[in-house]
VOPAGU-2260 file (C-alpha; in pm, 1 decimal, decimal comma):
REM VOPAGU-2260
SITE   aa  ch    i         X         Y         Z
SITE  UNK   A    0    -496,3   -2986,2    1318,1
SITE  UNK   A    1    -250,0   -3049,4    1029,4
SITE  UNK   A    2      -4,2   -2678,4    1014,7
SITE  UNK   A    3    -169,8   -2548,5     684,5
SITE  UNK   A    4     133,4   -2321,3     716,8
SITE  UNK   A    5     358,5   -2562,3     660,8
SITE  UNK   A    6     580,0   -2466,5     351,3
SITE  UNK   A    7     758,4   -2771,9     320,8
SITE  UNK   A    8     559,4   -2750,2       9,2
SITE  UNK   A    9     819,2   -2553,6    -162,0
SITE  UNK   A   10    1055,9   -2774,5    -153,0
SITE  UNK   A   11     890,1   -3088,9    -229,9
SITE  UNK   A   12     711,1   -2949,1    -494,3
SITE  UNK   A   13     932,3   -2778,8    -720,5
SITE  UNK   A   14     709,5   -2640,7    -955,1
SITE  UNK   A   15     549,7   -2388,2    -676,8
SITE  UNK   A   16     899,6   -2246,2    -635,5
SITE  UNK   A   17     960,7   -2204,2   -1019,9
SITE  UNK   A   18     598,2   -2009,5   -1026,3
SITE  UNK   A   19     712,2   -1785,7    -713,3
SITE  UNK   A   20    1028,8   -1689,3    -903,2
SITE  UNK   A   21     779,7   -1477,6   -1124,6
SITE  UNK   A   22     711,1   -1272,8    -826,0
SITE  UNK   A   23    1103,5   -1159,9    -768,0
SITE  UNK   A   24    1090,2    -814,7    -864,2
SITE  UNK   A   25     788,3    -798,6    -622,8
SITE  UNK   A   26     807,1    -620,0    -264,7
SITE  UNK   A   27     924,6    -846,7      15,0
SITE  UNK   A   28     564,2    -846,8     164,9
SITE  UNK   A   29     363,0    -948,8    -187,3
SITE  UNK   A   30     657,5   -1230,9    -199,1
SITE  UNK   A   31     588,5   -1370,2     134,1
SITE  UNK   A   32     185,6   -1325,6     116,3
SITE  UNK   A   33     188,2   -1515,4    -224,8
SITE  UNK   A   34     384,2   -1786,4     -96,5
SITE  UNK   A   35     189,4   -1841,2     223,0
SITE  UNK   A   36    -127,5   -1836,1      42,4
SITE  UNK   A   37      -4,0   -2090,1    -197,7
SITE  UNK   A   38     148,1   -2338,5      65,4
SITE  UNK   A   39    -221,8   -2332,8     261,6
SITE  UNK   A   40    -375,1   -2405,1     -47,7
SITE  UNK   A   41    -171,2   -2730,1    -100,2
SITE  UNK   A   42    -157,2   -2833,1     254,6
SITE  UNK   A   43    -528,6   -2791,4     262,6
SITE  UNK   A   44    -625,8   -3016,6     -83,4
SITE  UNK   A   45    -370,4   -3207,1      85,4
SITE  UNK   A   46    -108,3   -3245,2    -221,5
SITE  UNK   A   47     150,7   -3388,1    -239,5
SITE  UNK   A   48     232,8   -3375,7    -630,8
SITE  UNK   A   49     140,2   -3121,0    -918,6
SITE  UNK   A   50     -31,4   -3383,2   -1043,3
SITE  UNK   A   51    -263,9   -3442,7    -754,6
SITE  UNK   A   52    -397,8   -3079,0    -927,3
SITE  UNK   A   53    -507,9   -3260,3   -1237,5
SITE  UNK   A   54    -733,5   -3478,2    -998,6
SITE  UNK   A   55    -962,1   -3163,7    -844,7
SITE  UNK   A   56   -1255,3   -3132,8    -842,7
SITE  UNK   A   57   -1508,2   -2848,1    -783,6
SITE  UNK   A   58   -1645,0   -2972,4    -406,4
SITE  UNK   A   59   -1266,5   -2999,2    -309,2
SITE  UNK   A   60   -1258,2   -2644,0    -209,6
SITE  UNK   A   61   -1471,0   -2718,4      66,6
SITE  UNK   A   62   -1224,3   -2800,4     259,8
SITE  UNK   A   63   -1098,1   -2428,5     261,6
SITE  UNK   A   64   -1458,4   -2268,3     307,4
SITE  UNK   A   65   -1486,4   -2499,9     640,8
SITE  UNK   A   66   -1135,1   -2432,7     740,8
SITE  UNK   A   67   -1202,0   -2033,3     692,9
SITE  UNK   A   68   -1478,5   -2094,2     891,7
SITE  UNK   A   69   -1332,3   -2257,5    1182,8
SITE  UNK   A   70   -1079,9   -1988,0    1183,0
SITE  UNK   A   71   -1280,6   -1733,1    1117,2
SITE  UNK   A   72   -1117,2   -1580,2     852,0
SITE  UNK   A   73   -1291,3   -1289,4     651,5
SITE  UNK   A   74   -1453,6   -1344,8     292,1
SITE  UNK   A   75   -1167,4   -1140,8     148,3
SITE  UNK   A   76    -900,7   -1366,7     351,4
SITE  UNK   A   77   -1045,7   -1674,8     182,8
SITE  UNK   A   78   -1085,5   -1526,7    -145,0
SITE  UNK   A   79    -720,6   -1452,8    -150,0
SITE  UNK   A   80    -616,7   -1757,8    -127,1
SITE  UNK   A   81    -861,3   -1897,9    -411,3
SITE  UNK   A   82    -694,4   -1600,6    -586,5
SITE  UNK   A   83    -366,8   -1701,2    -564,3
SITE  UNK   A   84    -441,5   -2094,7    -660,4
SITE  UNK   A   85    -653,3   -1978,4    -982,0
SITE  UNK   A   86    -285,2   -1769,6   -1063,7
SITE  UNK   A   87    -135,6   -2099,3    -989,3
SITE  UNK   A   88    -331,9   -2300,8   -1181,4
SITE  UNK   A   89    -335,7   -2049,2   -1502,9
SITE  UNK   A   90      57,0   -2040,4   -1505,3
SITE  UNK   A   91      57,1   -2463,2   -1426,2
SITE  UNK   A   92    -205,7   -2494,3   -1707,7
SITE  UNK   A   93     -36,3   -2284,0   -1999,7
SITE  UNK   A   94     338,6   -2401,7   -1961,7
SITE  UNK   A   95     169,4   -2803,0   -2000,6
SITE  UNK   A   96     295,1   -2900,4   -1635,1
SITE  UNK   A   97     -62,3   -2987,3   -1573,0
SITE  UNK   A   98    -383,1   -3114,7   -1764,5
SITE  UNK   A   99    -628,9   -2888,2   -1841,6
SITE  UNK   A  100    -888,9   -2855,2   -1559,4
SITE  UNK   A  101   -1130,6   -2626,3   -1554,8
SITE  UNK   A  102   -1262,0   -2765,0   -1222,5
SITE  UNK   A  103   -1052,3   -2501,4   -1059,6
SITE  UNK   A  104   -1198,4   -2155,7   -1214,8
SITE  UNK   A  105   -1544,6   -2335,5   -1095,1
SITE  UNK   A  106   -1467,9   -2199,5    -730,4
SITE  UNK   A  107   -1715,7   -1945,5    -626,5
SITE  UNK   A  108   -1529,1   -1661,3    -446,4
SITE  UNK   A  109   -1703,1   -1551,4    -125,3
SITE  UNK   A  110   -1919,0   -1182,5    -106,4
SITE  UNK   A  111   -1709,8    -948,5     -43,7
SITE  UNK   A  112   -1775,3    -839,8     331,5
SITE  UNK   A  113   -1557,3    -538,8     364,6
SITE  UNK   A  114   -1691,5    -189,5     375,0
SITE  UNK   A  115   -1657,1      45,7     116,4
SITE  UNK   A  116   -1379,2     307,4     182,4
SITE  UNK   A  117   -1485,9     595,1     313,1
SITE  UNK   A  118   -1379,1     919,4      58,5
SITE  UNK   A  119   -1434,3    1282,1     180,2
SITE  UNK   A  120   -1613,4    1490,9     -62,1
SITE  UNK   A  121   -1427,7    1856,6    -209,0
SITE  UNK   A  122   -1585,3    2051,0      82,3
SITE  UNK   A  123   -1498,9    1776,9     335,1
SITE  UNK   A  124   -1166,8    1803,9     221,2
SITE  UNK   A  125   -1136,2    2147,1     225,2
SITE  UNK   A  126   -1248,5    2131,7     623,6
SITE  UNK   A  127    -980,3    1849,9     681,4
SITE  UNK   A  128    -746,4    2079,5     527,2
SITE  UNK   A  129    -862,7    2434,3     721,9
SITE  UNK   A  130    -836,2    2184,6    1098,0
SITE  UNK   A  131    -495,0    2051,2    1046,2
SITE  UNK   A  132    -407,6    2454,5     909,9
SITE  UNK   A  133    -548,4    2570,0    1242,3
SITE  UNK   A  134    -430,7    2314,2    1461,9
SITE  UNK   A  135     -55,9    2213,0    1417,7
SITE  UNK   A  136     238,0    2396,0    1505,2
SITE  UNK   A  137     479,6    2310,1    1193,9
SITE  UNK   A  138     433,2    2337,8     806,5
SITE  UNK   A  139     516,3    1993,0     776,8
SITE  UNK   A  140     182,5    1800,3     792,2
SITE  UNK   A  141     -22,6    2067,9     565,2
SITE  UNK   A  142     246,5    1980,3     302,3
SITE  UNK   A  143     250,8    1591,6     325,9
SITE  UNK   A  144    -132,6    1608,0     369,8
SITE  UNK   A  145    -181,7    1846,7      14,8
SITE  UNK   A  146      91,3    1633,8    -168,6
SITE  UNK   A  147    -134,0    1292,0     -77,7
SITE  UNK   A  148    -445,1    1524,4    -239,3
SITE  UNK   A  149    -271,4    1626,5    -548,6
SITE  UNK   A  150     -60,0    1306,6    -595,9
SITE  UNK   A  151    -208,3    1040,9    -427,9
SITE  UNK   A  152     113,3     909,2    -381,4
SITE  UNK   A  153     104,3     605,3     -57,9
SITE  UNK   A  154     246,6     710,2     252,4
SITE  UNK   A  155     567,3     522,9     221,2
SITE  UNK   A  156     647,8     705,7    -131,4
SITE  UNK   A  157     615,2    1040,4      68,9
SITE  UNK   A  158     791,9     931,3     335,9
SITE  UNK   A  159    1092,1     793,9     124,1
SITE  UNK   A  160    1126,1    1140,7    -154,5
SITE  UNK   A  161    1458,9    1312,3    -162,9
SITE  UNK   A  162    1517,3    1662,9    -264,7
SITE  UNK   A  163    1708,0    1521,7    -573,5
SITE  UNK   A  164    1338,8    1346,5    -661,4
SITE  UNK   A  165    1238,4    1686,5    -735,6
SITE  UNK   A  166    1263,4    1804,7   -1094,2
SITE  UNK   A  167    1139,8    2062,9   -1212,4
SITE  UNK   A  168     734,4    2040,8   -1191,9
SITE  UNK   A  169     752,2    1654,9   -1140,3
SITE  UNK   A  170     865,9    1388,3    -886,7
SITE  UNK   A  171    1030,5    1072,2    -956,7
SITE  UNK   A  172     849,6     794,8    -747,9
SITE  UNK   A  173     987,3     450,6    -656,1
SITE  UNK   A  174     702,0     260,5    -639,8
SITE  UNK   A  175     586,9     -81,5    -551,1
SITE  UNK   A  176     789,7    -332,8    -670,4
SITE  UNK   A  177    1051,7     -85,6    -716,2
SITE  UNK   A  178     896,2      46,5   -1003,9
SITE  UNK   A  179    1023,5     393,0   -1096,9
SITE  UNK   A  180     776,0     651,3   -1234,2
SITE  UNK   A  181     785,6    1023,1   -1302,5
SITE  UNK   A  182     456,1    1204,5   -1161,6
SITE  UNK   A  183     399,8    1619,9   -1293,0
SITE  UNK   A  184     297,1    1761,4    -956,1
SITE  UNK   A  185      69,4    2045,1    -915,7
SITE  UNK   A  186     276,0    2377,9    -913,9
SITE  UNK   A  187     144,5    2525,9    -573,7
SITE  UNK   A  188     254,7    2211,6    -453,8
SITE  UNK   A  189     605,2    2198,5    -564,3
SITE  UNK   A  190     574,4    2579,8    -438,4
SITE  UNK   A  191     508,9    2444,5     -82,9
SITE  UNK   A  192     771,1    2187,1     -94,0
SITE  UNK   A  193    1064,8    2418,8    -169,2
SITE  UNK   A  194     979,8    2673,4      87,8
SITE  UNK   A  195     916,7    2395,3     342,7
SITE  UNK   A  196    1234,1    2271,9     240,9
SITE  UNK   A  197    1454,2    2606,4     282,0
SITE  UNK   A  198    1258,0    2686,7     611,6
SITE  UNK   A  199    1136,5    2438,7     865,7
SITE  UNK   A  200    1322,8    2158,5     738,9
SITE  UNK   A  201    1644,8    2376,3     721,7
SITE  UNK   A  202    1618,5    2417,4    1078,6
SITE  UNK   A  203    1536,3    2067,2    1176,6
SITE  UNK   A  204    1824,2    1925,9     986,4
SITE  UNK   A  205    2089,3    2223,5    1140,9
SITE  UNK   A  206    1986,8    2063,4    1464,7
SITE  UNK   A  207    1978,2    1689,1    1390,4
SITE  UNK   A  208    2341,4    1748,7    1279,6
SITE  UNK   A  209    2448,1    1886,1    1557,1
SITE  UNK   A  210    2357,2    1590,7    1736,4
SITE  UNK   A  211    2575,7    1388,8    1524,2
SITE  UNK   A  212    2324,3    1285,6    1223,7
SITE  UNK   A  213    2406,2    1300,0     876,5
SITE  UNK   A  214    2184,7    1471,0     561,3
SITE  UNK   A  215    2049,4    1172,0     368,7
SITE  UNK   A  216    1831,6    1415,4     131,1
SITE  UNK   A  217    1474,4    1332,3     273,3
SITE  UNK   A  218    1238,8    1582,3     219,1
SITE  UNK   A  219     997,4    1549,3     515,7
SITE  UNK   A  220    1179,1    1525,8     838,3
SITE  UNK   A  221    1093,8    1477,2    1208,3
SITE  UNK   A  222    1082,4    1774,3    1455,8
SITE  UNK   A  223    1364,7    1894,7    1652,7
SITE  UNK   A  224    1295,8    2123,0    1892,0
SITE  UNK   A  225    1538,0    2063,8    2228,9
SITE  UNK   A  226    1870,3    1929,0    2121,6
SITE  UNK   A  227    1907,4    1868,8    2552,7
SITE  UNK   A  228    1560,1    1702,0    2557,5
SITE  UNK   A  229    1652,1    1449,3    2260,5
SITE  UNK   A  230    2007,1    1410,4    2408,6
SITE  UNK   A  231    1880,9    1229,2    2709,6
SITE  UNK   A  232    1575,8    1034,8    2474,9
SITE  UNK   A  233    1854,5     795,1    2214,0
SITE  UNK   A  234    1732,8     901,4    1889,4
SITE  UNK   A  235    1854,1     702,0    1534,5
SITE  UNK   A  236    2112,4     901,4    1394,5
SITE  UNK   A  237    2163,4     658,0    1070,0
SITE  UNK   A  238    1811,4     677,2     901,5
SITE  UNK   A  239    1876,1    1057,0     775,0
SITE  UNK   A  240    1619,5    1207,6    1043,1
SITE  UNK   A  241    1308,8    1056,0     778,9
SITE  UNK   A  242     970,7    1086,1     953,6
SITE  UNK   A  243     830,8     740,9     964,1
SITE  UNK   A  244     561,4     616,6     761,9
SITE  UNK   A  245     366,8     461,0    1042,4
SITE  UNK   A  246     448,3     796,2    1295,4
SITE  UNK   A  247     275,4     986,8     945,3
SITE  UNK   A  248     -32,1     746,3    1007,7
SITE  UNK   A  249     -57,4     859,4    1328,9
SITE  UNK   A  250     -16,5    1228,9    1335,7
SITE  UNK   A  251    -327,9    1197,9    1058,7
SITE  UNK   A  252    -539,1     986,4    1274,0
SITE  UNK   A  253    -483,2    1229,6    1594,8
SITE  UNK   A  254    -533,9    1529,4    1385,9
SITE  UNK   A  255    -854,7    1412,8    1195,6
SITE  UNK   A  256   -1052,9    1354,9    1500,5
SITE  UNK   A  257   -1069,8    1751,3    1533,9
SITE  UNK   A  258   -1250,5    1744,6    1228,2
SITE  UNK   A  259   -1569,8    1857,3    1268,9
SITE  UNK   A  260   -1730,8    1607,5     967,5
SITE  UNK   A  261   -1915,4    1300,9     983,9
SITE  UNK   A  262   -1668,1     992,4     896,0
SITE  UNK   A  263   -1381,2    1171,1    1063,1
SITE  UNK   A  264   -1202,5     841,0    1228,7
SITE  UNK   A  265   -1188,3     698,6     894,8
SITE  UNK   A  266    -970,8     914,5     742,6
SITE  UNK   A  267    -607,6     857,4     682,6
SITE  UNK   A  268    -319,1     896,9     443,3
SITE  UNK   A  269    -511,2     628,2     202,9
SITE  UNK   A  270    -847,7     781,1     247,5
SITE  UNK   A  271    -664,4    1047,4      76,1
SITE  UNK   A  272    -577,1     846,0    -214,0
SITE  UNK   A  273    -877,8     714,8    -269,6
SITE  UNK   A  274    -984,3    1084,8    -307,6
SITE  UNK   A  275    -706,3    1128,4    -582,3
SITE  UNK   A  276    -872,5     868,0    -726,7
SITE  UNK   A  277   -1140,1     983,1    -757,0
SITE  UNK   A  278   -1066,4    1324,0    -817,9
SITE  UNK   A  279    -931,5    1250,8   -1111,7
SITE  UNK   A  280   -1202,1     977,8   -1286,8
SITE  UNK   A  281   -1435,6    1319,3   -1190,2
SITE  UNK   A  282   -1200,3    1571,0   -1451,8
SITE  UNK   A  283   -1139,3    1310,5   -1693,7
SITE  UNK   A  284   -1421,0    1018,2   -1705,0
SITE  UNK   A  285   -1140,9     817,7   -1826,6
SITE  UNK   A  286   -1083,1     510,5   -1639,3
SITE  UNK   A  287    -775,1     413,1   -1800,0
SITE  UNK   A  288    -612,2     808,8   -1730,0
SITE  UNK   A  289    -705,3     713,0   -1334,7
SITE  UNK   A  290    -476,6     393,5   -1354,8
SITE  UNK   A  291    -247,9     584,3   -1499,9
SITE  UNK   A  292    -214,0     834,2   -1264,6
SITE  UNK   A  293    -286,6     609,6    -960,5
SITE  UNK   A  294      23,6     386,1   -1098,9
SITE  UNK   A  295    -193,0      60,9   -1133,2
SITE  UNK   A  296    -123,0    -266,3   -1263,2
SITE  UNK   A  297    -458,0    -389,1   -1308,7
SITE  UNK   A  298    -750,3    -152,6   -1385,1
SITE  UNK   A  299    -948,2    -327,5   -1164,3
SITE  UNK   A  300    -769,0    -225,3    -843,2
SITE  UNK   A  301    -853,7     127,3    -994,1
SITE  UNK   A  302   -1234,8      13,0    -979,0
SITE  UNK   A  303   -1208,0      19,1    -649,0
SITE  UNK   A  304   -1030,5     374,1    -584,7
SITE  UNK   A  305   -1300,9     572,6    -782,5
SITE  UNK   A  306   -1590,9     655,3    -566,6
SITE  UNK   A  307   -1907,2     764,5    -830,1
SITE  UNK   A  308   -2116,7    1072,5    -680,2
């Protein structure tokens, strides 16, 4: 089988590189995912110009149907990548590289075969909130776990705020894309940070600094709780003792299976932004208020975060 991988592409075809430098202020990962989605496209229709493009036609794509079938990729896989050569085309189309053809916008995307996210309701939430109360040690988690409910900020965001992010009622946010954004955070919240902040983590932080570490300014930091034990266990001493997004994951997953609700294995630090979500279409009915406040680019991602009762 030809390597549909192969992004050789890039370079022989100029044009796809100029149309990727639109994506430059993107993350790292959208970068790379865009350009491997465009490079199977064209080593698929088998390319080799930007004018083989003019030439498509309709029954072309079935080439990547039979492909995504022999690989067994999901509906949403393939639909990605027809996705990604509509943006192509659009962008090819309007700056008169190519002909118009509207041969490509005839491709059918496949039905959607993912299930729906799972959101808690308010009194599921409030039993998710009373389990991981009961049944951890440190303040830590309840804090992370109420700012995801009242923000719906993405696990990395919490994972990466400072102290200096703090002002006043609101956080400043470094989103995707690098995207900076100030966010008015519920009061309690704020509340819980600051007295998280000048207890537990005050004690972590003496310790990790005995052990050589420096004070970058995170708020939510790993545990600490035998300077001997971690002396014999190498622990990184550069990253400012920041608890790590993934390791967040985690401790939500092995928490949430004590919760005594139906569902409880699908809950994680997104499953709480999808709540946000949908939290907040339910106070305001006002779609375009929920993309603001979920930080959206498109209002159709949004779509998919609000979950109707």
């Amino acid at each position: 089988m030809k390597n549909i991988f192969d992004r050789s592409v890039l370079a022989n075809i100029p044009e796809v590189k100029n149309w990727l430098g639109m994506y430059a202020r993107n993350s790292q990962d959208t970068i790379k995912r865009v350009e491997k989605e465009i490079c199977v496209f064209f080593n698929v229709m088998d390319f080799k110009t930007i004018k083989d493009v003019e030439e498509f036609k309709v029954e072309d794509i079935y080439k990547l149907y039979e492909l995504s079938s022999e690989l067994k990729w999901s509906n949403n896989t393939t639909n990605s990548y027809i996705e990604t050569a509509k943006l192509f085309y659009r962008w090819a189309n309007y700056n008169n590289i190519i002909k118009q053809n509207n041969s490509v916008f005839g491709i059918k995307r496949l039905k959607n075969d993912a299930e729906p996210k799972y959101c808690p309701s308010e009194e599921e939430m409030k039993t998710i909130m009373q389990t991981i109360k009961k049944h951890t040690k440190n303040n830590r988690m309840f804090v992370m776990v109420k700012l995801c409910i009242y923000s719906g900020l993405r696990r990395k965001e919490i994972c990466n705020l400072k102290i200096s992010d703090i002002i006043g009622n609101q956080i400043r946010i470094v989103g995707k894309g690098s995207k900076i954004r100030m966010q008015t955070i519920n009061s309690e919240v704020i509340e819980d940070i600051q007295n998280y902040i000048k207890t537990e983590r005050k004690q972590n932080m003496e310790k990790y600094i005995q052990m050589g570490g420096k004070d970058l300014g995170y708020i939510f930091v790993s545990g600490i709780n035998d300077i001997e034990n971690h002396k014999k266990r190498p622990k990184n001493l550069e990253n400012g003792n920041k608890i790590d997004p993934n390791s967040f994951y985690n401790q939500i997953k092995n928490m949430c299976n004590k919760v005594p609700i139906k569902n409880s294995e699908k809950i994680s630090p997104h499953t709480l932004r999808h709540y946000f979500g949908t939290s907040v279409y339910d106070k305001t009915l006002d779609l375009a208020l929920t993309q603001e406040a979920m930080r959206h680019s498109d209002m159709a991602t949004t779509r998919r975060y609000v979950h109707l009762n």
